[in-house]
C-alpha positions in Angstrom: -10.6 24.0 -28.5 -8.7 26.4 -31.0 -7.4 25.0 -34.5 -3.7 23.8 -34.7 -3.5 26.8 -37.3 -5.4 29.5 -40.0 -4.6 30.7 -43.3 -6.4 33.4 -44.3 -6.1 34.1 -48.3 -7.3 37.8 -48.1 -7.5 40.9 -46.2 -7.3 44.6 -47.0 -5.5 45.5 -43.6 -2.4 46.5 -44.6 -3.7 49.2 -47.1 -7.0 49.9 -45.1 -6.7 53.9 -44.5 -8.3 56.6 -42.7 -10.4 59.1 -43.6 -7.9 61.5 -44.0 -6.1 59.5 -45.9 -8.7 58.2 -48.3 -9.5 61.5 -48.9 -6.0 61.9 -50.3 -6.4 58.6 -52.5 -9.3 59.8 -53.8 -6.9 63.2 -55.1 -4.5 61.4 -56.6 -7.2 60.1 -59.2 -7.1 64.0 -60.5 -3.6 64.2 -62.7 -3.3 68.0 -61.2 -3.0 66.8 -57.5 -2.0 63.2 -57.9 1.9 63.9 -57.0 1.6 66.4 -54.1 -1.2 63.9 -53.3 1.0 60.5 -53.4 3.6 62.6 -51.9 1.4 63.2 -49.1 0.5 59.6 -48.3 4.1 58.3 -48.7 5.0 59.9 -45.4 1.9 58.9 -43.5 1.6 55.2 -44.8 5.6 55.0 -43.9 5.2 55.7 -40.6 2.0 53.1 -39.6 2.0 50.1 -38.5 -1.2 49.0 -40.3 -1.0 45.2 -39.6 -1.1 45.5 -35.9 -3.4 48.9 -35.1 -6.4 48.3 -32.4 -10.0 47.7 -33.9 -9.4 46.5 -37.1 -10.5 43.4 -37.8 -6.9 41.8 -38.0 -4.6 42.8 -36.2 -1.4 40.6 -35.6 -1.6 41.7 -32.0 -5.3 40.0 -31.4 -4.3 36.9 -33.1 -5.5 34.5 -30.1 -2.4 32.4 -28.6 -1.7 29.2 -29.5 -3.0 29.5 -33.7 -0.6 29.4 -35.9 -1.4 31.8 -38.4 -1.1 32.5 -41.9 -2.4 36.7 -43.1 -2.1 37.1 -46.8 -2.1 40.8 -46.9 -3.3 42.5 -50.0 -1.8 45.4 -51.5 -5.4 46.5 -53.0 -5.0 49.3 -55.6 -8.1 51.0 -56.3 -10.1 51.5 -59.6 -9.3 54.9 -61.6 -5.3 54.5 -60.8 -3.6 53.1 -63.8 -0.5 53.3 -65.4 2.7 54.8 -63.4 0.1 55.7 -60.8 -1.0 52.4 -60.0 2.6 51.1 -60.1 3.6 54.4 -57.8 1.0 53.8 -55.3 2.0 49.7 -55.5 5.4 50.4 -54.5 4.2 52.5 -52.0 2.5 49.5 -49.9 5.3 46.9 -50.5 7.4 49.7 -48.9 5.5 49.9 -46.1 4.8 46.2 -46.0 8.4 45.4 -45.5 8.9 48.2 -43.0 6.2 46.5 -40.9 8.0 43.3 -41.3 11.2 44.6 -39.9 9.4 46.6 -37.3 7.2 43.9 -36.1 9.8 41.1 -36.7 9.1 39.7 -33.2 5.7 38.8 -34.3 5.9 38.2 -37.9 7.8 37.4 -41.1 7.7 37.7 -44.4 6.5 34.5 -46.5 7.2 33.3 -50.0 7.0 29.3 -50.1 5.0 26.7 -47.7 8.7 25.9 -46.2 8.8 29.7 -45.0 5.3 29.3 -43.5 5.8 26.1 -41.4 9.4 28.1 -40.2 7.4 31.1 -39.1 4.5 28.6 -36.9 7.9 26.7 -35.9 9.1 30.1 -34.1 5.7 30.7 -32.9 5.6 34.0 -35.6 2.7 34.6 -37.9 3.3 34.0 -41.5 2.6 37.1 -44.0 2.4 36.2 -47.1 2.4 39.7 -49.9 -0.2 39.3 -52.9 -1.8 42.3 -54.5 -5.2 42.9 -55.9 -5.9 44.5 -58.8 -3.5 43.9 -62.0 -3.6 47.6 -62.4 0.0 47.7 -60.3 1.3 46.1 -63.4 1.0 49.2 -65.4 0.3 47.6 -68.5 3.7 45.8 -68.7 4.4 42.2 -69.1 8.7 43.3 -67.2 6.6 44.4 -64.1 5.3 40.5 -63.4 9.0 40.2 -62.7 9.4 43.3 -60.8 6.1 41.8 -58.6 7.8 38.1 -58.4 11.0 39.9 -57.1 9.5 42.2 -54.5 7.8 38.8 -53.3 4.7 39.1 -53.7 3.2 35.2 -54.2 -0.5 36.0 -55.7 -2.4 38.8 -58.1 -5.8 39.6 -58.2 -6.6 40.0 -61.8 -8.5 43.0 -61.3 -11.1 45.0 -59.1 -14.8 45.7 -59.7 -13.5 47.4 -63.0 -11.8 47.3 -66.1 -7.7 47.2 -66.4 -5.3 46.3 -69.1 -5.8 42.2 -68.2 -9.3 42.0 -68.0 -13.0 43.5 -66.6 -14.3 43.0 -63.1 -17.8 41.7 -61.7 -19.1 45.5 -62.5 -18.5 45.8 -66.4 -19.4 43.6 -69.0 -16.0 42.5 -71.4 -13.7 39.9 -70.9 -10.2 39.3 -70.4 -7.8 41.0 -72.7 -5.0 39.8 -75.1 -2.4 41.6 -72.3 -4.3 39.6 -69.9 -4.1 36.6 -71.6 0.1 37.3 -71.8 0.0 38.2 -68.0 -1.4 34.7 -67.2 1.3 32.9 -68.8 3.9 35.4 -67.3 2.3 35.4 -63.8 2.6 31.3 -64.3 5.8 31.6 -65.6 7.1 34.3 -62.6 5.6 31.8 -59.9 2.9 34.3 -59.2 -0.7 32.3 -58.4 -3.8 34.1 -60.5 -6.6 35.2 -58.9 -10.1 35.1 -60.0 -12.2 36.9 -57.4 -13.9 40.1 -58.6 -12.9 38.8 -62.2 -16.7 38.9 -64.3 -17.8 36.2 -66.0 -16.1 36.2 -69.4 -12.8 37.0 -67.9 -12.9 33.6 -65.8 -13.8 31.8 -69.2 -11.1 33.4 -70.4 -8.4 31.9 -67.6 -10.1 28.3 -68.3 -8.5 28.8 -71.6 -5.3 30.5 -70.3 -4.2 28.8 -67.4 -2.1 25.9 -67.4 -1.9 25.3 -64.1 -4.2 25.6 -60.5 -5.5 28.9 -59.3 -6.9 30.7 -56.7 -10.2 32.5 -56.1 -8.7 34.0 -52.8 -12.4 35.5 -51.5 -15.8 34.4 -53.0 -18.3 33.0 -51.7 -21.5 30.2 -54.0 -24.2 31.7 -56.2 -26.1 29.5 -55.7 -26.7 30.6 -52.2 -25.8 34.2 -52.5 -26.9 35.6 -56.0 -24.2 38.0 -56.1 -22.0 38.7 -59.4 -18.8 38.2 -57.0 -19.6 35.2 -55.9 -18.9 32.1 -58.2 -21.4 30.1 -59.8 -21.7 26.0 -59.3 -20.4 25.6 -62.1 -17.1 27.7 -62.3 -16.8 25.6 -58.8 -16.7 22.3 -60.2 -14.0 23.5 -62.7 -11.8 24.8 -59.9 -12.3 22.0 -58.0 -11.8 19.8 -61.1 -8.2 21.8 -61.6 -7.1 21.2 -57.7 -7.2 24.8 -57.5 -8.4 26.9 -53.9 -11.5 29.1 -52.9 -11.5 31.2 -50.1 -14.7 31.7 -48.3 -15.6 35.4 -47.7 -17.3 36.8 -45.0 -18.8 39.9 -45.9 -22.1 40.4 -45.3 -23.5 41.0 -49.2 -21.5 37.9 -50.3 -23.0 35.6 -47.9 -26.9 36.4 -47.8 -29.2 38.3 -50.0 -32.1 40.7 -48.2 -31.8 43.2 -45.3 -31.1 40.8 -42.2 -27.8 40.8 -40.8 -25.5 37.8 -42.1 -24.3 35.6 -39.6 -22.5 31.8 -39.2 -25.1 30.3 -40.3 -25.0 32.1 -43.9 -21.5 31.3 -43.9 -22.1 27.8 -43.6 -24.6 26.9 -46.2 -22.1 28.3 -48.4 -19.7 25.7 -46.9 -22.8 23.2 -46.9 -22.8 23.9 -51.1 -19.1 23.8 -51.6 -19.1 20.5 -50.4 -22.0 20.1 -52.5 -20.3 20.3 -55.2 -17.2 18.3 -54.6 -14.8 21.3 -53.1 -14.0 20.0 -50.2 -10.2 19.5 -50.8 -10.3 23.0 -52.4 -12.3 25.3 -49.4 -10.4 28.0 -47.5 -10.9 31.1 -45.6 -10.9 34.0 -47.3 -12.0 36.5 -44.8 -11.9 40.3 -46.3 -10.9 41.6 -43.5 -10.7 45.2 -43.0 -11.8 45.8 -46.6 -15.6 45.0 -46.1 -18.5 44.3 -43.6 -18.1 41.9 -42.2 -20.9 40.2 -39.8 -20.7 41.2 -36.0 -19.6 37.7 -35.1 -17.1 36.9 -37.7 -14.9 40.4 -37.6 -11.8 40.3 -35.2 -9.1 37.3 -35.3 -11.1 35.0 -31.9 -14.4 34.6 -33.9 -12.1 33.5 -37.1 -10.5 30.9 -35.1 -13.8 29.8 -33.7 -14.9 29.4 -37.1 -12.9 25.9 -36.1 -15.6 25.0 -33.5 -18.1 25.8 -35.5 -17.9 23.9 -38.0 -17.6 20.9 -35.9 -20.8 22.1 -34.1 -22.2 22.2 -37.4 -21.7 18.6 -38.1 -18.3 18.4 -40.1 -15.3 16.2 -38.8 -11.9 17.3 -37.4 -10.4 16.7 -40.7 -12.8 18.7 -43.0 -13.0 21.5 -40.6 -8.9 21.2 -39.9 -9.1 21.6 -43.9 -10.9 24.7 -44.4 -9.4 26.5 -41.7 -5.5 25.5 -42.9 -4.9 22.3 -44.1 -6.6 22.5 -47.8 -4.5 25.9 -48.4 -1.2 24.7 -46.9 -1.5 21.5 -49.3 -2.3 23.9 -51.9 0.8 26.1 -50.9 3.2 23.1 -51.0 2.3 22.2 -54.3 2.0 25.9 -56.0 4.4 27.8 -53.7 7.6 25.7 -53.3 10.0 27.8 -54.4 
């Protein structure tokens, strides 16, 4: 028995390169290459279908028929680009994202609102909704939200594992900055949804105070079962789910178990078991990671995400709770956030 549909809040797929090509990301971090270098990739990324390449673990192509699926593909921008290099190698991706769209436009189509979603499942299409990770694409300047809101992308990760102008990640030790602070209120403004995940400690005090309205943590997992710094603690839970705001459940493998044995469902669900816990139920997504981690051997191609469905009812929850996680939580959460 498959689900009547997923939403997926993150995956790295549609930047996830190759070797080669990481290799080149890793030169444009050194000001004396970093042209030739972006130069370089521009070709390459234009001409790849990332979203629909064999053995990733999404791939629009695998997507098991009869789901109705929702991708939010992350345009992740890594730590050490900043400024007009971040925003270069941003544009980059939304290039190539909408190439992909056009190009794969039997398949799929590009998202902005819960109205385009339900008209993309209504033509039997998968939904792709653009978000970005890593506030580093704004280039330190509050006129690039609006440059972000009209290239459509619909959610920003604050930042990575680092620092940027908004704020520090799970790996440094400040919070979020003044710019930060005025990015919240213009992301709000723009109709962009904030992301927490990978934001430290201080910084998500810092949105408590900030935000004004619901948002996301698109992939983290409950500390209180996996001791990570990524992972969100019981009770930054209880706030979010205080705020009606939504948490997408990660599945890589250092987010959902500590020690040396391989993660696997089970791990995944006694996070679920906690967010429940802790009164998230109306707040719990998927927020998979795909293609930008580790994920376990039975939870790493599009099948074993739908049959996180069965799973769960295996596991003891009911239709609706299980319906809830896998789309109906985040579509709820879409209407209400993303209707225009």
């Amino acid at each position: 028995m498959l689900p009547y549909a997923l939403i997926d809040l993150h995956c790295d797929t549609l930047t996830a390169l190759s070797p080669e090509d990481a290799s080149r990301l890793t030169a444009l971090q050194d000001p004396a290459r970093g042209r030739q270098s972006l130069a370089a990739l521009t070709g390459r990324i234009g001409e790849t279908d990332t979203l629909d390449l064999p053995g990733r673990h999404f791939s629009l192509s695998a997507i098991p028929e009869g789901v109705h699926w929702c991708q939010c593909c992350a345009i992740f921008v890594p730590d050490g680009l900043s400024g007009e290099d971040a925003a270069a190698y941003y544009h980059l991706h939304q290039r190539s994202f909408y190439r992909q769209m056009e190009a794969l436009s039997h398949k799929v189509l590009p998202c902005r609102t819960a109205s385009d979603v339900e008209a993309a499942w209504a033509q039997n299409k998968t939904a792709a909704i653009l978000t970005v990770e890593n506030g580093s694409a704004l280039a330190g300047r509050l006129d690039r939200v609006e440059v972000l809101a009209r290239d459509g992308v619909r959610m920003l990760t604050l930042t990575w594992n680092g620092e940027n102008e908004l704020g520090s990640g799970s790996m440094t030790g400040h919070g979020l900055s003044p710019f930060g602070r005025e990015a919240v209120r213009a992301l709000e403004d723009c109709g962009i949804l904030i992301d927490v995940s990978h934001l430290n400690d201080q910084g998500f005090g810092g949105i408590l105070e900030a935000a004004q309205r619901p948002f996301v943590a698109s992939h983290s997992n409950a500390r209180s079962v996996c001791g990570h710094s990524r992972n969100l603690t019981d009770g930054q839970i209880r706030e979010m789910a205080a705020r009606g705001c939504l948490i997408g459940l990660n599945y890589f493998q250092d987010f959902l178990r500590t020690g040396s044995r391989p993660a696997g469902l089970d791990d995944l669900y006694r996070h679920v078991e906690r967010f429940l816990e802790l009164g998230a139920e109306n707040c719990l997504a998927l927020g998979s990671d795909a293609d930008g981690a580790d994920l376990p051997s039975g939870l790493d191609c599009p099948e074993q995400f739908a049959g996180l469905y069965r799973c769960l009812l295996d596991r003891g929850l009911s239709p609706a709770q299980a319906e809830g996680i896998l789309w109906g939580n985040a579509l709820s959460f879409f209407q209400r956030n993303l209707s225009k």
